[in-house]
C-alpha positions in Angstrom: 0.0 0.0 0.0 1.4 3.5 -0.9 2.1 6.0 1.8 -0.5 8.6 0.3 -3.2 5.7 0.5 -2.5 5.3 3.9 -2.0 8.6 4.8 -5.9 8.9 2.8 -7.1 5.9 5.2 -5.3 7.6 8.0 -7.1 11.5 7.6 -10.9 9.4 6.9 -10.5 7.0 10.4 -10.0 10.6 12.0 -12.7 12.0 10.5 -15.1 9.3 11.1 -13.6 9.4 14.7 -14.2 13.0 15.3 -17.8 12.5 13.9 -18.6 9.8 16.4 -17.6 11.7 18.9 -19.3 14.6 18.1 -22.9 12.3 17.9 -21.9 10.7 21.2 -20.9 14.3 23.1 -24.5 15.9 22.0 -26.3 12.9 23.1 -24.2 12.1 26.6 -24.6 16.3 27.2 -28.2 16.4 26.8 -29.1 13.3 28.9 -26.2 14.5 31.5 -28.3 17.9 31.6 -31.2 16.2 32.2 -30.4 14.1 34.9 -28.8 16.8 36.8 -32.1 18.6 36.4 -33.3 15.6 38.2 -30.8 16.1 40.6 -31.4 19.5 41.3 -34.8 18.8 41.7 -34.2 15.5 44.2 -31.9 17.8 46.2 -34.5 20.3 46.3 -37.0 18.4 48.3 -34.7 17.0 51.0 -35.9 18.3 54.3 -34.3 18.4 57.6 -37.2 16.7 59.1 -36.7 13.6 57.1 -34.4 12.4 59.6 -36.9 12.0 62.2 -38.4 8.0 61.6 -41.8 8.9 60.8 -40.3 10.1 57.6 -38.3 7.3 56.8 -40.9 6.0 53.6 -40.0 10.0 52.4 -36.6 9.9 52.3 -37.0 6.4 51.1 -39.1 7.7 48.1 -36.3 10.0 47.3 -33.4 7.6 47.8 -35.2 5.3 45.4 -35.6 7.6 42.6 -32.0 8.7 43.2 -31.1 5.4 42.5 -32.9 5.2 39.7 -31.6 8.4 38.0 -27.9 7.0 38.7 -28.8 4.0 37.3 -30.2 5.4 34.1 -27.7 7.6 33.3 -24.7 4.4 33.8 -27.0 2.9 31.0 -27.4 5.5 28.5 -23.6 5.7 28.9 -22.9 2.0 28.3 -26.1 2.2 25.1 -23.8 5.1 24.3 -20.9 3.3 24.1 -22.0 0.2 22.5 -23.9 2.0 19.9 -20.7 3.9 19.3 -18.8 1.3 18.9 -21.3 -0.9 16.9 -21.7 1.9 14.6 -18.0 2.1 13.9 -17.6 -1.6 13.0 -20.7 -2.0 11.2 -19.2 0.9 8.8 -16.1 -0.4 8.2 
């Protein structure tokens, strides 16, 4: 293989690079913007008196849809990197 056939193969792998991560930033900002709106808002209704044990299915509520917020955003990241990665071979 000539050098200026590589150095073409070389310049459209970092294209195609810098296009997936472009897709994948946009998409991993967005859902990371929206689950620290969830955040915000879980924060938000944390009260002192949810300590006291007459509270505790309140705080649990919260805890739980913590949870599930951290959860969801591990798996967008991991769809996000399979589909990423998936992509990449399935074009090549």
């Amino acid at each position: 293989m000539a050098k200026i056939e590589l150095d073409e193969q070389i310049i459209q792998g970092e294209k195609l690079l810098l296009e997936y991560k472009q897709q994948f930033d946009t998409i991993f900002h967005k859902k990371l913007n929206e689950s620290n709106d969830e955040k915000q808002q879980i924060f938000e209704l944390l009260r002192p008196t949810f300590g006291h044990p007459a509270k505790k299915p309140d705080l649990q509520l919260l805890d739980n849809r913590e949870k599930i917020r951290q959860d969801e955003v591990e798996k967008t990241i991991n769809e996000l990197r399979s589909t990423t990665i998936v992509k990449h071979y399935l074009e090549n």
